[in-house]
Residue frames relative to the residue before (quaternion, step in Angstrom):
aa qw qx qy qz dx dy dz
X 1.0000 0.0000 0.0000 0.0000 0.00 0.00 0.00
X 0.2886 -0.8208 0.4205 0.2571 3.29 -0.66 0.98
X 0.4560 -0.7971 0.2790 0.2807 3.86 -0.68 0.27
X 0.5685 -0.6606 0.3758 0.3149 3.28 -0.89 0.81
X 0.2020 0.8803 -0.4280 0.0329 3.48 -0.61 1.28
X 0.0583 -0.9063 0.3261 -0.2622 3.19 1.47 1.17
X 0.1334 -0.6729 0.7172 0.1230 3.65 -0.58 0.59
X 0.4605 -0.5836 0.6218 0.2463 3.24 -2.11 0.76
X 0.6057 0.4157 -0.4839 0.4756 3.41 0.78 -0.43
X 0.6832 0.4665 -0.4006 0.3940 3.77 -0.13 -0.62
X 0.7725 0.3984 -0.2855 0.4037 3.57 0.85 -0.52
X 0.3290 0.5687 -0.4995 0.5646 3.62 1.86 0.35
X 0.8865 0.3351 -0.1759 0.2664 2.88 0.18 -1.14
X 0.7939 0.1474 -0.3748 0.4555 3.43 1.02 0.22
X 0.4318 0.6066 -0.5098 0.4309 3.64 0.77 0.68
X 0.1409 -0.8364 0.5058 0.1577 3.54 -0.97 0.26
X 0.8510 0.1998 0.0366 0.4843 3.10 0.92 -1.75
X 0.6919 -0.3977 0.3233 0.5085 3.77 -1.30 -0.07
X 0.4586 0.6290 -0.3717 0.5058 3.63 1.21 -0.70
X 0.8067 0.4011 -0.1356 0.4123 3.58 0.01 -1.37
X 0.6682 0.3441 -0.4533 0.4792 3.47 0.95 -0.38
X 0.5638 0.5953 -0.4264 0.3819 3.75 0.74 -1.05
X 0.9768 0.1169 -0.1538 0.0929 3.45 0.61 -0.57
X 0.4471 0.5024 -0.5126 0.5338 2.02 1.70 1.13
X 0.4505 0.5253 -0.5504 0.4671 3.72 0.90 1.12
X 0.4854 0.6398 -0.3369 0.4915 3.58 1.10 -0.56
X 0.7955 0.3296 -0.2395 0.4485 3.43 0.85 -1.10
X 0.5462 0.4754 -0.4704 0.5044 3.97 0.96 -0.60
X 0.6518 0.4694 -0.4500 0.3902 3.47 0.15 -0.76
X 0.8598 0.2398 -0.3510 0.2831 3.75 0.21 -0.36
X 0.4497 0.7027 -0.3660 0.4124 2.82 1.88 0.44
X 0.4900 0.5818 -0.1902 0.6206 3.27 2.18 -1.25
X 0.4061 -0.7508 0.5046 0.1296 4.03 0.67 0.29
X 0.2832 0.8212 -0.4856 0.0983 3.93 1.53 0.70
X 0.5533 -0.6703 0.4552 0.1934 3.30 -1.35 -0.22
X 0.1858 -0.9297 0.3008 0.1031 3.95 0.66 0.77
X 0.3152 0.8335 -0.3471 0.2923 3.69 0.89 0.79
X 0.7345 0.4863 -0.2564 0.3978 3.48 1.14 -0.08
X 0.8412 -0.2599 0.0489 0.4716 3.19 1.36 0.75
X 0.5759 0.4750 -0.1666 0.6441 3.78 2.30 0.03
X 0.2970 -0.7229 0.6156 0.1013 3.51 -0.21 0.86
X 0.8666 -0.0019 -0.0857 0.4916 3.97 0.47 -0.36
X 0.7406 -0.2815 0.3943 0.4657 3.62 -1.69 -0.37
X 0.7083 0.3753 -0.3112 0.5105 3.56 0.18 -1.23
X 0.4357 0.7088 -0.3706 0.4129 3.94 0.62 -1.02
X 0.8244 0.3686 0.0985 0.4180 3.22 0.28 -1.75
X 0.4179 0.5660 -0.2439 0.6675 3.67 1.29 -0.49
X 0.7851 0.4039 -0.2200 0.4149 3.21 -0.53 -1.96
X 0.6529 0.4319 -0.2995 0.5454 4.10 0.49 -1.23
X 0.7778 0.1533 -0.3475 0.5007 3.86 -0.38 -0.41
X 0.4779 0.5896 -0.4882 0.4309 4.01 0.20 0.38
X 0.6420 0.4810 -0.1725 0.5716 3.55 1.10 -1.55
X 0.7034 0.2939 -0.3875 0.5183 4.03 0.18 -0.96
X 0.7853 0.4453 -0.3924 0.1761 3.52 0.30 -0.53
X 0.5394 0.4441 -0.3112 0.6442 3.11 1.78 0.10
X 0.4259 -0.7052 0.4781 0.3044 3.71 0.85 0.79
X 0.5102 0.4671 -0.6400 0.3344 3.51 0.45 1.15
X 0.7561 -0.3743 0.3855 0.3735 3.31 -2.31 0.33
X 0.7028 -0.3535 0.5169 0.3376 3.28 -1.87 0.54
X 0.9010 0.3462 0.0424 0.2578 3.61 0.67 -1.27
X 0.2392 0.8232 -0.4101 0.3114 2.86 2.18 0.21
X 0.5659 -0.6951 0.4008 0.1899 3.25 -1.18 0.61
X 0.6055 -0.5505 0.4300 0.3812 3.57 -0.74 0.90
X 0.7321 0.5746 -0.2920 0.2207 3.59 0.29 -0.26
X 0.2950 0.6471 -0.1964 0.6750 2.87 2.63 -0.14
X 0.9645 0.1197 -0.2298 0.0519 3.61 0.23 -0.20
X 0.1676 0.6280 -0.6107 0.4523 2.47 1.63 1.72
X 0.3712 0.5812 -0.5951 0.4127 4.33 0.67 0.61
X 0.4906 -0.5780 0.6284 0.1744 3.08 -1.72 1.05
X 0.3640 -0.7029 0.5615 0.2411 3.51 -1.48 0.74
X 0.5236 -0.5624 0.4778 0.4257 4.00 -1.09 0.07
X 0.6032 -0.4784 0.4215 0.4792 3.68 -1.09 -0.34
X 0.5831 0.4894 -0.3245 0.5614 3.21 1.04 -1.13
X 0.6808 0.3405 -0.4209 0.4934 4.16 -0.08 -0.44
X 0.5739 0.5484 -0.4864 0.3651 3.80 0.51 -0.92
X 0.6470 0.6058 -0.2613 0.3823 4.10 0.95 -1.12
X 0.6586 0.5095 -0.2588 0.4896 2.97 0.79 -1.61
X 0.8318 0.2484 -0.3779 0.3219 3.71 0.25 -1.52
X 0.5992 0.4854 -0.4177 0.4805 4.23 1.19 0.01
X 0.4705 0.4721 -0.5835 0.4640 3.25 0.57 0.62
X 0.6928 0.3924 -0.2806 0.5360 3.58 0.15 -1.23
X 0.6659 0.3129 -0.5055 0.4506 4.07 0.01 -0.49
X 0.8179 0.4344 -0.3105 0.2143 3.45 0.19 -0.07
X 0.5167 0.5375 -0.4293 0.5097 3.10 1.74 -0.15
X 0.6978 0.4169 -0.4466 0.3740 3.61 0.92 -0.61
X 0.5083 0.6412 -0.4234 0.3888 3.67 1.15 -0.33
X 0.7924 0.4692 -0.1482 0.3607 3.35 0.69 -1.31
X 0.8369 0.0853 -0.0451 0.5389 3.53 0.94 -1.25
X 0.2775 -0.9030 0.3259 0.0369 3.67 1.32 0.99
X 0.0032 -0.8213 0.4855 -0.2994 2.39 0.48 2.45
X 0.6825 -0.4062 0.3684 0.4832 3.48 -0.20 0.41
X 0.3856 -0.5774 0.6274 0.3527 3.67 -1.16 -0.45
X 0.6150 0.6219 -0.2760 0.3985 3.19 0.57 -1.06
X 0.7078 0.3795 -0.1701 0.5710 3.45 0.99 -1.11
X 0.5749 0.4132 -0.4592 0.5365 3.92 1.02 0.35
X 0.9126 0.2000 -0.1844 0.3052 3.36 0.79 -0.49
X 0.2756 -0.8471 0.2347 0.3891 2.84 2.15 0.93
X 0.5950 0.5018 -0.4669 0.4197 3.64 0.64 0.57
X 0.0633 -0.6342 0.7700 0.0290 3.62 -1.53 0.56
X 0.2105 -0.7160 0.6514 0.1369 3.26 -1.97 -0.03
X 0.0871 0.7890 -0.5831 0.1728 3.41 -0.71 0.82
X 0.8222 -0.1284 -0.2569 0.4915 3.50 -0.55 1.70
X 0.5343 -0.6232 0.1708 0.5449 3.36 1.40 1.49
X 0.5877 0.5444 -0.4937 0.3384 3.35 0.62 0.89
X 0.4533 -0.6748 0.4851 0.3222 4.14 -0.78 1.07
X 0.1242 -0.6945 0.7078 0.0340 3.85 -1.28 1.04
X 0.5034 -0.5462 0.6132 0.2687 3.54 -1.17 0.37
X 0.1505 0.7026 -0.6954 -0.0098 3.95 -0.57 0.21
X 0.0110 0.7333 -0.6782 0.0478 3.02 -1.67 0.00
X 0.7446 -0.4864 0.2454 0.3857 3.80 -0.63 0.23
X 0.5323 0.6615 -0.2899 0.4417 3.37 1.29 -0.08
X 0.6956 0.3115 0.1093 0.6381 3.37 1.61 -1.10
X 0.3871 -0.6213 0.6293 0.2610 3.57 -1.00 1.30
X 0.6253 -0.4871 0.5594 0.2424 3.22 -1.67 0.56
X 0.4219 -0.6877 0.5511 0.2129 3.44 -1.04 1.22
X 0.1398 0.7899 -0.5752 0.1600 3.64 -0.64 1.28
X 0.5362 0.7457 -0.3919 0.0524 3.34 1.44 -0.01
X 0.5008 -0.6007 0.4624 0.4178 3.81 -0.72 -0.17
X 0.5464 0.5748 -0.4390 0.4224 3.39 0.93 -0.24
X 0.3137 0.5953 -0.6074 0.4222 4.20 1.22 0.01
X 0.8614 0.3874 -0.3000 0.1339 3.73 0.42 -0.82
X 0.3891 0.7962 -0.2218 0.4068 2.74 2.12 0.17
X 0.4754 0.7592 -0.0950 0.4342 2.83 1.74 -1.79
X 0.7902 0.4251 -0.0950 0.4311 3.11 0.20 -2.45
X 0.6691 0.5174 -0.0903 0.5258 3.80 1.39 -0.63
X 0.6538 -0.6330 0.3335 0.2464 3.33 1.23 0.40
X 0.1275 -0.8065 0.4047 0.4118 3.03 1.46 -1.40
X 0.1071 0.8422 -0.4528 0.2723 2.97 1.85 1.23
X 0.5584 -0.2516 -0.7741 -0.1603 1.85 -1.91 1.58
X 0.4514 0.7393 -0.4774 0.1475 3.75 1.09 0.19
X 0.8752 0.0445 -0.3003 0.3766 3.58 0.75 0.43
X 0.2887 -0.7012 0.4664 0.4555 3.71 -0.43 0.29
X 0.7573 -0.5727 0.2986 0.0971 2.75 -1.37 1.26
X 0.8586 0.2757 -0.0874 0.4233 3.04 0.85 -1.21
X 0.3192 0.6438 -0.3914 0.5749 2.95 1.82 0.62
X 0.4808 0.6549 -0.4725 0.3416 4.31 0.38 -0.91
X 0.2010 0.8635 -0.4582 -0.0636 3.08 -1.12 0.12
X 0.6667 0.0209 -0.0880 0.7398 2.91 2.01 -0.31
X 0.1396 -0.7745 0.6153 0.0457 3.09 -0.83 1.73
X 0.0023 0.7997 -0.5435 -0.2551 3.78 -1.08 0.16
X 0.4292 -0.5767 0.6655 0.2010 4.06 -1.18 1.31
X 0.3729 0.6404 -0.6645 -0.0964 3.73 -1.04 0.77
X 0.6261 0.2615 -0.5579 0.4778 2.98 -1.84 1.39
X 0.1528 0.9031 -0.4013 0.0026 3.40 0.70 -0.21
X 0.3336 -0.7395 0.5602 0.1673 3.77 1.55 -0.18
X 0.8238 0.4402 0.0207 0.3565 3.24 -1.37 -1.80
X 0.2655 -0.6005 0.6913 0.3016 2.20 -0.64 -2.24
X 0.4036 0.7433 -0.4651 0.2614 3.12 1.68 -1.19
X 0.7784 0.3053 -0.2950 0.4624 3.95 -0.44 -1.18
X 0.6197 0.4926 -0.4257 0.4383 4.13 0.41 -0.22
X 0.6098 0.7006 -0.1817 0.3228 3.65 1.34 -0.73
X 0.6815 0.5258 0.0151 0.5087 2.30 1.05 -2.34
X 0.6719 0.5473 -0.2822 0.4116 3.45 1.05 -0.56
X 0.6475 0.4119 -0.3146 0.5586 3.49 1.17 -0.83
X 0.6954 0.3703 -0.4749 0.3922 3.51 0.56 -0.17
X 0.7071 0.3630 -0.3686 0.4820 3.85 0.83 0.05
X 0.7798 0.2554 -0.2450 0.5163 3.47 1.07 0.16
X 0.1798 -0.8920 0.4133 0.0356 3.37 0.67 0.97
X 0.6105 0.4382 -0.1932 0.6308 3.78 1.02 -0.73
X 0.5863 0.5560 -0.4801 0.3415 4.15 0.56 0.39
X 0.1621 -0.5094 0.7561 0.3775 3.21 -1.48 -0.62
X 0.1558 -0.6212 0.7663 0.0513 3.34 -2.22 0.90
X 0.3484 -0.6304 0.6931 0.0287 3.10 -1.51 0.91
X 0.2378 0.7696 -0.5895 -0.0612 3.64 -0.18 0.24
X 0.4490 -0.7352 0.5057 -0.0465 3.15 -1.17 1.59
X 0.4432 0.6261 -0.6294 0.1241 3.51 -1.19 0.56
X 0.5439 -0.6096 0.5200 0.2495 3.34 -1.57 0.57
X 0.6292 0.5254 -0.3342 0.4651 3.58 0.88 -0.39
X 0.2978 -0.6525 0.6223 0.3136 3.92 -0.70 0.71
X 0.1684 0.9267 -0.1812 0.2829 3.52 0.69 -0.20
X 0.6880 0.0792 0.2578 0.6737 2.35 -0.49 -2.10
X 0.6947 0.1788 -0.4800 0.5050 4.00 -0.17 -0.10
X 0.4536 0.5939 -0.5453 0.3796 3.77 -0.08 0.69
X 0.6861 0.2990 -0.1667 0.6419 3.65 1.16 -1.10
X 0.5244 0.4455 -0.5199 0.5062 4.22 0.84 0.06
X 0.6075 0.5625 -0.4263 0.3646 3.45 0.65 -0.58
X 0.6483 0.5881 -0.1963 0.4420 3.02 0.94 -1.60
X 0.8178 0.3143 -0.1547 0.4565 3.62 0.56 -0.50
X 0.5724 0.5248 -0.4454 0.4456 3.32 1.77 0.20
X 0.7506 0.3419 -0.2536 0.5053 3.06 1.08 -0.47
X 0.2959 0.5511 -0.5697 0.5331 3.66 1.21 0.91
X 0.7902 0.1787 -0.2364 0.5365 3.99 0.80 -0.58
X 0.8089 -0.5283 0.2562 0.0290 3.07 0.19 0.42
X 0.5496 0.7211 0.0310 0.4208 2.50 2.62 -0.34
X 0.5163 0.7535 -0.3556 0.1981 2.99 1.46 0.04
X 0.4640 0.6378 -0.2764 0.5492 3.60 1.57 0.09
X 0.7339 0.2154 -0.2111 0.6087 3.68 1.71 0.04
X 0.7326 0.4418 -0.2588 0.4485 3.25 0.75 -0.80
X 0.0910 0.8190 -0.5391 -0.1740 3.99 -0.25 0.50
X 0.2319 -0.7204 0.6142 0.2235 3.71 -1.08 0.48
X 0.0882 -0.6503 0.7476 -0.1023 3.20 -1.41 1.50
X 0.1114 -0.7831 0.5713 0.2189 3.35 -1.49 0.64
X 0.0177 -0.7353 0.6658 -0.1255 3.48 -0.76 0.77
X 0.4075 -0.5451 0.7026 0.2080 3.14 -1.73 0.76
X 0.8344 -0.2452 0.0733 0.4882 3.53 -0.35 1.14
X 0.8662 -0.2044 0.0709 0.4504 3.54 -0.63 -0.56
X 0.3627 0.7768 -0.4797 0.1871 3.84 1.87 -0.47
X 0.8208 0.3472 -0.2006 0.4068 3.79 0.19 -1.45
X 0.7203 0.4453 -0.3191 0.4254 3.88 1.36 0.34
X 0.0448 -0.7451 0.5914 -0.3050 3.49 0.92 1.38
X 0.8868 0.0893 -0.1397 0.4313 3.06 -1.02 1.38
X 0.4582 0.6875 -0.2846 0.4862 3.40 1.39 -0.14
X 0.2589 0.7288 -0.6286 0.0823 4.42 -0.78 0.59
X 0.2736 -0.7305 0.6254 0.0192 3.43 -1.63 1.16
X 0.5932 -0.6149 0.4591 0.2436 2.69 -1.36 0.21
X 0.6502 0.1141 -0.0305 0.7505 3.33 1.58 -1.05
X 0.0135 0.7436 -0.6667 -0.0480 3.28 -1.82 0.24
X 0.1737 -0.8368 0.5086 -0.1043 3.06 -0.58 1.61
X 0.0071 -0.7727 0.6064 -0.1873 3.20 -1.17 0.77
X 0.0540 0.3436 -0.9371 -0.0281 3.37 -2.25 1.31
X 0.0042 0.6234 -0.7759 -0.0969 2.96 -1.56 0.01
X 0.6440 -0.4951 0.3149 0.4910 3.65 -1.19 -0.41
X 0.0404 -0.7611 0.6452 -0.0536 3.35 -0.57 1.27
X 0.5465 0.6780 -0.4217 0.2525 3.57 0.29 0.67
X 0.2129 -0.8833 0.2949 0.2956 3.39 -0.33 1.25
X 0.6481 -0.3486 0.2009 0.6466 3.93 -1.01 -0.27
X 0.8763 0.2010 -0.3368 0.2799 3.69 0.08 -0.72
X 0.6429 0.4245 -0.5156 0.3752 3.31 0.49 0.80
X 0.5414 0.5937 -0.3926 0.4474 3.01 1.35 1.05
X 0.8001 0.3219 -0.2866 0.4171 2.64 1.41 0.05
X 0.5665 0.4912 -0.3080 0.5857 2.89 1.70 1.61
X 0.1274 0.8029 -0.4569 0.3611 3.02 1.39 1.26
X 0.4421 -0.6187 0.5429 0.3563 3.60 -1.08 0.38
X 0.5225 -0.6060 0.4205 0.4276 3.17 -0.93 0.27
X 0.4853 0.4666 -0.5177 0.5280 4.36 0.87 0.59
X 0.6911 0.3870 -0.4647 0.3957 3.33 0.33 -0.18
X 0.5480 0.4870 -0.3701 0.5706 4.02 1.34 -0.79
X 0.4118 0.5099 -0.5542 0.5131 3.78 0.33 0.61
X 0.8693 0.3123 -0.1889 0.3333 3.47 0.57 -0.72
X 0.7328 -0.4317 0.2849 0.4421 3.96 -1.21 1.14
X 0.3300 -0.8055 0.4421 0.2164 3.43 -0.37 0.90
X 0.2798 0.8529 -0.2669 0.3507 3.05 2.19 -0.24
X 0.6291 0.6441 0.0781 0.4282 2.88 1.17 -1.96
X 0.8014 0.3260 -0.0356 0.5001 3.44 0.82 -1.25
X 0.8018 0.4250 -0.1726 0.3830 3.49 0.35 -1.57
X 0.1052 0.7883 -0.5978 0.1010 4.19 -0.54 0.76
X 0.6579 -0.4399 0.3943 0.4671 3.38 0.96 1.68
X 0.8752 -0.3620 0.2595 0.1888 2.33 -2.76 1.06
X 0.8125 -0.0709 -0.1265 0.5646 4.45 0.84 -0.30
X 0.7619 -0.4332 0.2270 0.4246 3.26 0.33 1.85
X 0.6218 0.5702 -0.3258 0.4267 4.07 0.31 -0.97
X 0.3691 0.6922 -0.6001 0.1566 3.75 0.29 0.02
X 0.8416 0.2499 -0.0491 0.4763 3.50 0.69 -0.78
X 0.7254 0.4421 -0.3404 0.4030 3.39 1.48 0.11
X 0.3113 0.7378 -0.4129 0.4340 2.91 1.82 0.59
X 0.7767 0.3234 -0.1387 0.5224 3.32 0.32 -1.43
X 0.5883 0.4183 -0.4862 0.4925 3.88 0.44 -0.22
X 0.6678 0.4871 -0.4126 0.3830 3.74 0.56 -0.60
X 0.5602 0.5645 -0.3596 0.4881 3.94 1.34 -0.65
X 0.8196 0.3081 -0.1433 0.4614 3.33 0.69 -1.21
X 0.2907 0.8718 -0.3791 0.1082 3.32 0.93 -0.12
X 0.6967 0.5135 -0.1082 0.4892 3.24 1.17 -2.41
X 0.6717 0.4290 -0.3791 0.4702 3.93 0.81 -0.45
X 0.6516 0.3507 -0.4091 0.5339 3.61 0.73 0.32
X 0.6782 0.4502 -0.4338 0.3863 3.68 0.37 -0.29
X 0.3722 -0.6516 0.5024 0.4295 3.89 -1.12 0.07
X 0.7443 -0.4854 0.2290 0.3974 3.23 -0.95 -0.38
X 0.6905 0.3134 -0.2747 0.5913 3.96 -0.17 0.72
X 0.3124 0.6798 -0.6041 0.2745 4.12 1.92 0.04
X 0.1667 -0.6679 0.6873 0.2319 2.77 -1.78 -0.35
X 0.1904 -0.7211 0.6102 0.2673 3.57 -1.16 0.57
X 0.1273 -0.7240 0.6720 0.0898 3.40 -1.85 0.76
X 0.3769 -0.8728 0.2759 -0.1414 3.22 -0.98 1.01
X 0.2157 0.8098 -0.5376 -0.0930 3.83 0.92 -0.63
X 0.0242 0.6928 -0.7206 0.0152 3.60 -1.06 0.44
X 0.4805 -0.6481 0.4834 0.3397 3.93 0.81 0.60
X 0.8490 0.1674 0.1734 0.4703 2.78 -1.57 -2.53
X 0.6863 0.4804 -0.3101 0.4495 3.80 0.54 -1.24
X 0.3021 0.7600 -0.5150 0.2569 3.26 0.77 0.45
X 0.5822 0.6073 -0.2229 0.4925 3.52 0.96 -1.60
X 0.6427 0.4185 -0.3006 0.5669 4.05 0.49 -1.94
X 0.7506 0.3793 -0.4513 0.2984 3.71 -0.09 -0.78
X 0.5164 0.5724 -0.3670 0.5205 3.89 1.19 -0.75
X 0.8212 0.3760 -0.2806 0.3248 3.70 0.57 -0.85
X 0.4324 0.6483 -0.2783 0.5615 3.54 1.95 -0.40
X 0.8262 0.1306 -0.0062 0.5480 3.69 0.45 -1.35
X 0.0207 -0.8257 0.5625 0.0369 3.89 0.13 0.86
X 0.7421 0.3612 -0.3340 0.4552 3.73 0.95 -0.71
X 0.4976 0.7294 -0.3858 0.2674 3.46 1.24 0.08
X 0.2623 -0.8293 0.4001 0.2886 3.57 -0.20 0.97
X 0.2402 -0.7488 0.6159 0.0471 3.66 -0.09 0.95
X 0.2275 -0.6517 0.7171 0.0968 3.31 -1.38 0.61
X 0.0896 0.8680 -0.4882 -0.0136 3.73 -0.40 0.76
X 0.4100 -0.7393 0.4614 0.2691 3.61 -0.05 2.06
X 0.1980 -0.7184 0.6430 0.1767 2.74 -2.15 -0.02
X 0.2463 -0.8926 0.3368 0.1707 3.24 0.12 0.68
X 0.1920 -0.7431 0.5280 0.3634 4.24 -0.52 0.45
X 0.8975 0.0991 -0.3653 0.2262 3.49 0.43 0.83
X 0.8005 -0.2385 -0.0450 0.5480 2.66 0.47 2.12
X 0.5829 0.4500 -0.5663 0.3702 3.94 -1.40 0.64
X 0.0212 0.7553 -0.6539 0.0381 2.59 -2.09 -0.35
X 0.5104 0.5089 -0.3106 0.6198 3.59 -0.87 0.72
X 0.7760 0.4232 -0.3018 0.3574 3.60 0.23 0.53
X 0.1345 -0.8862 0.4431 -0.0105 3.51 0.08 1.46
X 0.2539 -0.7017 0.6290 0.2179 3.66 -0.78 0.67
X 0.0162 0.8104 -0.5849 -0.0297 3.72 -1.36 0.57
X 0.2962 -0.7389 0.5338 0.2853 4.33 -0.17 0.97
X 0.7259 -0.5860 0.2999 0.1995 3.15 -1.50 0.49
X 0.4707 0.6833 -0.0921 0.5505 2.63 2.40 -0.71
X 0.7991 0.2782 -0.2079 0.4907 3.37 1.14 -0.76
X 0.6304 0.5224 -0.4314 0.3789 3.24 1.13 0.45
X 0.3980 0.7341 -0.2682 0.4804 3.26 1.84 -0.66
X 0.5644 0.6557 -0.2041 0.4581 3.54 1.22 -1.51
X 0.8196 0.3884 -0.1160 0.4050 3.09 0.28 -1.85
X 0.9142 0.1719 -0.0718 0.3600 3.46 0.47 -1.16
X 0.5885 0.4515 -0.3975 0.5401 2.92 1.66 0.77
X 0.1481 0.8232 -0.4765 0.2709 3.54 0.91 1.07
C-alpha cells in the first residue's frame, strides 16, 4: 500500500470545488486500501457522503452544486475528515455520527455497530405477507444496538408498542438518544435484558433480531473498520450461534400465537442449517441485496422444541 503523503497547504491550494475534493478523496482512499461495509458500496460513494455532511449538505444534493467553490475554512474541515478516514479507518458513520437505515437518520457512534441491516426491507414491507399489519400490536427489537429496527418499526407500524432490548447500557444509552431524536418515547420502550431474562411474562406479535452472529474465525479476519466496532455487537463464539441458539429455545414463549420470529445470522447462516436440519427455516430474499435472515412461526417452534 502506498502512503499517504499529501500536504494541506498544496491541497488548499490546488483543489477548488466539491468535485475536486470528492475526488481526490475517492482516490486516497483507494490508495489508503479501505474497507466499504457500512453503508457505501465504493471510494467515490464514500468521498462524495463525508464531503456533503461536512458542508452540512444532504446525502442527495444534486450534482449541479459541485462545480461551487469551497471556503478556506470548509477546505480544512473537509481534509481533515478525508484523512482521518484514510489514515485510521474509521467508519464514516462514526466521523459523522450519523447513519441511515429505512431512509430514516440514527445517531451512531462507537458504542453501537452501524445500522446496515437488510431486514430495513422487511420493515419498509410490513413484513407482508406474514402479518397483517393492522392487527400488530406488540413488537419486540432484541439486541437492538441503535435502535434503528425498534424505530423503524414505529414508523411502519404506528398503532404498536416496541420494546427495544439490549444487554449493553451502552447501546440503550444511544437508542435512547435516538428515540427521543424521533420522538418516540411514548412508543418505543427501552428495557435491558440479556436476551429474554428481564421479559417474563411478556408476548409479541413480531420478534426481531441481528444480534451477534459472528464466528471466532471470521473474527479474526475483520478489517480493521469493522474493529472500530463493540465487539459486543459482532463476536457469537467459536460458530457464530452463541445467542441464536438460546433465543431460538426460548423464542415461542414470548411470541403470541400466529408471532413470528425474524432473525439475521449473516455467514452463520450455513452452521445454523447444519445444527438444525429438520427445522423449517424460511430464508428471505432481498431486491436489494443481503442475506442470512430466516423467518420462523410460533407454531413451528413450539413443534420443534416442544417434542
Amino acid at each position: 500500500m502506498a502512503k499517504i503523503n499529501y500536504t494541506k497547504d498544496a491541497l488548499l491550494d490546488s483543489l477548488e470545488t466539491i468535485t475536486d475534493f470528492i475526488r481526490w478523496g475517492a482516490s486516497v482512499f483507494k490508495q489508503s486500501g479501505l474497507f466499504y461495509g457500512h453503508g457505501n458500496a465504493t471510494a467515490i460513494d464514500e468521498a462524495a457522503y463525508l464531503v456533503l455532511h461536512v458542508l452540512n449538505l444532504e446525502p442527495d444534493t444534486h450534482s449541479v452544486y459541485f462545480s461551487s467553490k469551497l471556503t478556506d475554512n470548509e477546505k480544512h474541515r473537509v481534509i481533515d475528515v478525508l484523512f482521518r478516514r484514510a489514515k485510521e479507518k474509521i467508519p464514516a458513520a462514526y466521523l459523522t455520527n450519523e447513519s441511515w437505515f429505512a431512509g430514516l437518520s440514527f445517531y451512531v457512534d462507537e458504542r453501537v455497530l452501524v445500522p446496515r441491516s437488510p431486514i430495513a426491507e422487511l420493515i419498509q414491507n410490513h413484513y407482508e405477507p406474514w402479518v397483517d399489519a393492522d392487527k400488530v400490536e406488540q413488537i419486540l427489537d432484541l439486541c437492538t444496538g441503535s435502535g434503528c429496527i425498534a424505530i423503524a418499526n414505529a414508523y411502519y407500524f404506528p398503532n404498536a408498542d416496541i420494546d427495544a432490548v439490549d444487554v449493553s447500557e451502552d447501546a440503550l444509552d444511544v437508542a435512547l438518544q435516538n428515540i427521543e431524536k424521533h420522538g418516540l418515547v411514548n412508543q418505543v420502550n427501552i428495557i435491558q435484558s440479556d436476551l429474554f431474562s428481564n421479559l417474563k411474562g411478556k408476548q409479541y406479535d413480531i420478534i426481531v433480531s441481528n444480534p451477534p452472529y459472528v464466528d471466532a474465525e471470521d473474527m479474526a479476519n475483520l478489517p480493521k473498520e469493522y474493529l472500530s466496532e463493540p465487539k459486543i455487537g459482532l463476536a457469537a463464539g467459536d460458530d457464530g450461534l452463541e445467542l441464536v441458539i438460546p433465543m431460538l429455545e426460548q423464542a415461542s414463549e414470548y411470541l403470541y400465537p400466529g408471532g413470528i420470529l425474524i432473525v439475521e445470522v449473516g455467514n452463520s447462516e450455513h452452521a445454523l442449517q447444519q445444527r438444525y436440519p429438520d427445522l423449517p427455516f424460511y430464508w428471505f430474499e432481498f431486491e436489494h441485496g443481503g442475506e442470512g435472515i430466516f423467518l420462523l412461526t410460533k407454531e413451528q417452534l413450539v413443534d420443534y422444541f416442544n417434542k
